[in-house]
LOMARSE-189515 format. One line per field, with one value per residue: residue number from 1; residue in three letters; z, x, y of N, C-alpha, C in turn. Coordinates in Angstrom, 2 decimals, always signed. Example, Ala and Ser with C-alpha at 12.3 -4.5 7.8 and 13.67 -1.06 7.14 Angstrom:
% residues 2
i: (1  2)
aa: (ala  ser)
n.zz: (+7.80  +7.08)
n.xx: (+13.19  +12.85)
n.yy: (-5.69  -2.25)
ca.zz: (+7.80  +7.14)
ca.xx: (+12.30  +13.67)
ca.yy: (-4.50  -1.06)
c.zz: (+7.80  +7.87)
c.xx: (+13.20  +12.90)
c.yy: (-3.30  +0.03)
This chain:
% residues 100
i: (1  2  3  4  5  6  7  8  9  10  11  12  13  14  15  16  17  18  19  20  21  22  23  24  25  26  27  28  29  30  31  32  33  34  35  36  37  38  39  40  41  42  43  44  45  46  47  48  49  50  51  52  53  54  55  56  57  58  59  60  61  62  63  64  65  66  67  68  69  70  71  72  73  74  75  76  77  78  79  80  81  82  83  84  85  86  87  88  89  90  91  92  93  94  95  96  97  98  99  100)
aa: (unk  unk  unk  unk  unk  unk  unk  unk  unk  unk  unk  unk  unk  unk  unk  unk  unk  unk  unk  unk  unk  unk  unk  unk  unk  unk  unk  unk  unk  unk  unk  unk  unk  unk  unk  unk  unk  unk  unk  unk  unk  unk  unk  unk  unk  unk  unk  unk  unk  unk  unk  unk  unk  unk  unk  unk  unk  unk  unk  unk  unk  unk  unk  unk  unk  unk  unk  unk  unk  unk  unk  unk  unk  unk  unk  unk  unk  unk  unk  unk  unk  unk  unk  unk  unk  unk  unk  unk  unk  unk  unk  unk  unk  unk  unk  unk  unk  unk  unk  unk)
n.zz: (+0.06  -1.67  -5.17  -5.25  -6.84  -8.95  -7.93  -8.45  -6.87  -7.65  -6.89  -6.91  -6.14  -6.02  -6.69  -5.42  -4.39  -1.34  +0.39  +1.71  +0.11  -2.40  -1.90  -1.07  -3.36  -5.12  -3.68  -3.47  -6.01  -6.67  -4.29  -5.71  -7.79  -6.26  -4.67  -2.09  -0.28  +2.61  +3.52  +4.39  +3.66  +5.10  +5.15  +4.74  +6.71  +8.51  +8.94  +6.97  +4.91  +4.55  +4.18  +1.18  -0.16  +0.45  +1.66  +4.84  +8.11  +9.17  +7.35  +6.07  +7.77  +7.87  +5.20  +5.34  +6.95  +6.05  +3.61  +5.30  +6.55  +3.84  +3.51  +2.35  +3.60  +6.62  +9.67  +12.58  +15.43  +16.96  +15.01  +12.92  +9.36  +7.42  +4.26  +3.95  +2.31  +0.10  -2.64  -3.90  -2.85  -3.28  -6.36  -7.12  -6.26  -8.02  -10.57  -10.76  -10.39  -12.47  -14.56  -17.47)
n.xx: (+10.39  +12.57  +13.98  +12.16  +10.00  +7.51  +3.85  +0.59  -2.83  -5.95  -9.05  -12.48  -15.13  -18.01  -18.13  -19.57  -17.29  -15.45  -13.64  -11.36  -10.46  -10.36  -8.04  -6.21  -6.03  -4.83  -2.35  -1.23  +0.00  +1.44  +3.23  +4.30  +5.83  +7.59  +7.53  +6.76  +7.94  +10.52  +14.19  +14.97  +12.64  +10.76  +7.44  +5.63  +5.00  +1.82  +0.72  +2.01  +1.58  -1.23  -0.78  -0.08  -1.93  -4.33  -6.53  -8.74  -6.98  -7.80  -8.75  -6.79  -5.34  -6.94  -7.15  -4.07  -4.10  -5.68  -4.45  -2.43  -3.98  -4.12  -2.03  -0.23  +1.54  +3.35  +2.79  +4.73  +4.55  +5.40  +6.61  +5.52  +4.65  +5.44  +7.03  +8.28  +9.97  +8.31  +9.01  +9.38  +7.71  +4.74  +4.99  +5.43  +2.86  +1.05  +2.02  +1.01  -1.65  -2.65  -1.77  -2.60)
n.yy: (+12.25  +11.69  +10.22  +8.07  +5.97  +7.90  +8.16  +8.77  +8.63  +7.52  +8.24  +7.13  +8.22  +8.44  +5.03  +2.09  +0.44  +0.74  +3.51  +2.86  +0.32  +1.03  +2.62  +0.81  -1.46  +0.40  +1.01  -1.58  -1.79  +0.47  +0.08  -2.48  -1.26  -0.34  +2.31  +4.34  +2.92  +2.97  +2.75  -0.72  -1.61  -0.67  +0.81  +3.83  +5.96  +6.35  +8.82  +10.03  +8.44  +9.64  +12.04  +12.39  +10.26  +12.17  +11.17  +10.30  +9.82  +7.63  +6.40  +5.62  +3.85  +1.64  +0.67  +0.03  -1.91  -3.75  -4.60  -5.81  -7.74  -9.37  -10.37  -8.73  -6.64  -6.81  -6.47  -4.54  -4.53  -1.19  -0.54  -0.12  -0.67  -3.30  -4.03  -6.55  -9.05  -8.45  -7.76  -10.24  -12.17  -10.68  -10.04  -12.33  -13.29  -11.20  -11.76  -14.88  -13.68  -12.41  -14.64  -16.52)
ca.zz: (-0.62  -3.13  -5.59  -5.09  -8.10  -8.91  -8.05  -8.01  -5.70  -8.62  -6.54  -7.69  -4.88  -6.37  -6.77  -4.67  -3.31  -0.13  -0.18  +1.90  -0.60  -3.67  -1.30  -0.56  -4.06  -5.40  -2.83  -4.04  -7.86  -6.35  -3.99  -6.74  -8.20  -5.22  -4.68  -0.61  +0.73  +2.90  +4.31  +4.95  +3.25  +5.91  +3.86  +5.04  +7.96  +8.63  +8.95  +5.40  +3.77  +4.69  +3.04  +0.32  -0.48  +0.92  +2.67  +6.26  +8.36  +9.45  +6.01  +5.13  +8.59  +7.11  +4.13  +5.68  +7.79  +5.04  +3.48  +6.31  +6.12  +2.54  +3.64  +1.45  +4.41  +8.15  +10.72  +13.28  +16.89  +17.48  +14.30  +11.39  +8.28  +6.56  +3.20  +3.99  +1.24  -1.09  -4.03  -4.40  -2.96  -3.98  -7.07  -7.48  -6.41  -9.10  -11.97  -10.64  -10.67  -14.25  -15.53  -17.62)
ca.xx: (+10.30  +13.24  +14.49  +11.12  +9.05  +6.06  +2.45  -0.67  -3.65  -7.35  -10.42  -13.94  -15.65  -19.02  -17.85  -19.55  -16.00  -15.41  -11.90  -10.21  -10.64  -9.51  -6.59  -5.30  -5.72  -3.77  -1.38  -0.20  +0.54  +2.47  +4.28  +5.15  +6.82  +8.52  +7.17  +6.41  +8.86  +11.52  +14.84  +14.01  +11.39  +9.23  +6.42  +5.78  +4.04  +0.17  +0.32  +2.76  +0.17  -2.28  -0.64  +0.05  -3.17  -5.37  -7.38  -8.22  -5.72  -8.34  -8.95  -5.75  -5.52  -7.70  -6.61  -2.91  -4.93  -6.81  -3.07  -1.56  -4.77  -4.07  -0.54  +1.06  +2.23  +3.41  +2.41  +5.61  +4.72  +6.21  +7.69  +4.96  +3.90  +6.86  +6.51  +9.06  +9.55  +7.32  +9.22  +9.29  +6.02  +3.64  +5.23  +4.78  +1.21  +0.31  +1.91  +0.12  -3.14  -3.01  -1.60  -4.06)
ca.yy: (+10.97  +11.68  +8.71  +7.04  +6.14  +8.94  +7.54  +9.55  +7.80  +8.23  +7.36  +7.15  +8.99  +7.54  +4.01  +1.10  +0.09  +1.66  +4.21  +2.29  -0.76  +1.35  +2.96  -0.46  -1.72  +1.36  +1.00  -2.74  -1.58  +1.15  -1.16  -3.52  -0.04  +0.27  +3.45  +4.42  +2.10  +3.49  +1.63  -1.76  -2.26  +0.00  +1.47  +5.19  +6.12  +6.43  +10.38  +10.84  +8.10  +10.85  +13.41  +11.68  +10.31  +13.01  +10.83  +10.78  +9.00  +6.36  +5.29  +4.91  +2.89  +0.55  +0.49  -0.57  -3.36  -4.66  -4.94  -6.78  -8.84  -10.30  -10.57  -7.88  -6.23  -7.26  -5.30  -4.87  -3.87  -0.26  -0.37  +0.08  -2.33  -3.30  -4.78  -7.56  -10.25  -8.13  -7.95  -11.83  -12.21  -9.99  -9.82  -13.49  -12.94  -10.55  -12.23  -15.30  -13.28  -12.37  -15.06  -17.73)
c.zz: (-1.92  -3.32  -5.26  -6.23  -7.26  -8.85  -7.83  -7.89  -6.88  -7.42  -7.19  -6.45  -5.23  -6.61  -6.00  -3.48  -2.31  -0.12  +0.12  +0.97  -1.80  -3.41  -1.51  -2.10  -4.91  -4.83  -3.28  -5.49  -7.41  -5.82  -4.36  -7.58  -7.32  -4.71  -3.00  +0.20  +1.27  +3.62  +4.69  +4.57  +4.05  +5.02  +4.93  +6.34  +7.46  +8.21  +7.61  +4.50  +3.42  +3.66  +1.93  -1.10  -0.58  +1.28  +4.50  +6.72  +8.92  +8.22  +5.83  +6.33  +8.33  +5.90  +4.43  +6.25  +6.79  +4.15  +4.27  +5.90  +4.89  +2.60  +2.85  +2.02  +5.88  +9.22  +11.88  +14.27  +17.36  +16.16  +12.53  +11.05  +7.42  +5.09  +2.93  +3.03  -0.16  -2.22  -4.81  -4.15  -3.04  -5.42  -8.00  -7.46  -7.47  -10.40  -12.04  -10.87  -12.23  -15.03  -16.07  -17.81)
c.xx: (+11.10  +13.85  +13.24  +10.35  +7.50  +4.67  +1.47  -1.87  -5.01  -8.25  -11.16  -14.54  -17.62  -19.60  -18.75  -18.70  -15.25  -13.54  -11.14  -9.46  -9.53  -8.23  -5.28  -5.21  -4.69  -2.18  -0.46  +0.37  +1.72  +3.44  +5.28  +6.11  +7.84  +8.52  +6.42  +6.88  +9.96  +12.74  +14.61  +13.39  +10.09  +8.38  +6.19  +5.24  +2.73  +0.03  +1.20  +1.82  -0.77  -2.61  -0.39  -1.29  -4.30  -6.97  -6.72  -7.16  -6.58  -9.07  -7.51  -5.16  -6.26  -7.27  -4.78  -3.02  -5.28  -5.37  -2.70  -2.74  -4.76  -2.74  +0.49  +2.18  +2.42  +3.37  +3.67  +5.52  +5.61  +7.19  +6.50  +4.94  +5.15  +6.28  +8.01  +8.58  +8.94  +7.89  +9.24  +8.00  +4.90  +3.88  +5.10  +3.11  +1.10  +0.72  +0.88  -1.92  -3.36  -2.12  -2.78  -4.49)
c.yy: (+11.01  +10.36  +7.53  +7.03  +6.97  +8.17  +7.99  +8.75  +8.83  +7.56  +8.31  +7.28  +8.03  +6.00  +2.95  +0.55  +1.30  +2.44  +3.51  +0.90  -0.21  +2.05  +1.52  -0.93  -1.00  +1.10  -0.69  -2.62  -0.75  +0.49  -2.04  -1.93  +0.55  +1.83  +3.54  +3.86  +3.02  +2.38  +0.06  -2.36  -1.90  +0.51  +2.67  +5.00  +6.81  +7.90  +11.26  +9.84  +8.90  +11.88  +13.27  +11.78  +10.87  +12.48  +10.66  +9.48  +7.54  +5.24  +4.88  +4.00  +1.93  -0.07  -0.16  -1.93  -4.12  -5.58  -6.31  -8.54  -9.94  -10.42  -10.05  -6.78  -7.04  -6.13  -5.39  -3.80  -2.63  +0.01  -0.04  -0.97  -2.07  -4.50  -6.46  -8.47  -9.77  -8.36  -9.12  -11.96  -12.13  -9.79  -10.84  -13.62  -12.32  -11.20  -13.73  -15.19  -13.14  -13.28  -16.11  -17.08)
């Protein structure tokens, strides 16, 4: 993952919010840093999220779903979750979120 911005993944193991929750929220700050994207705009694969994050690979399967679900990723049949559009539109999302 050389030439990619540095991002180290904190959970709160004690927390309320379930990992995959604070994976996925992690995972859109990074995003907006452009950090885990490859070519394209693919975002890594399931089994280098893994290693990555050092969670298991079915959280961070969830945590990629839960993604797609709020539409910060697209899920592409045989091809992975690509973060298509993101930099305009998640990027618009978040300044949206905090602005006001």
């Amino acid at each position: 993952m050389a030439n990619r911005p540095f991002f180290a993944f904190h959970f709160h193991k004690r927390s309320n919010t379930p990992l995959y929750v604070q994976l996925a929220e992690q995972l859109r700050t990074a995003l907006l840093r452009g950090a885990f994207l490859v070519g394209g705009g693919q975002l890594i694969s399931l089994r280098e999220m893994k290693a990555v994050s050092g969670c298991s690979l079915e959280t961070v399967k969830k945590a990629y779903d839960h993604l797609v679900a709020d539409g910060w990723l697209e899920a592409v049949h045989g091809e992975g979750e690509t973060g298509a559009g993101l930099h305009t539109t998640a990027a618009d999302r978040h300044s949206a979120r905090f602005a006001g």
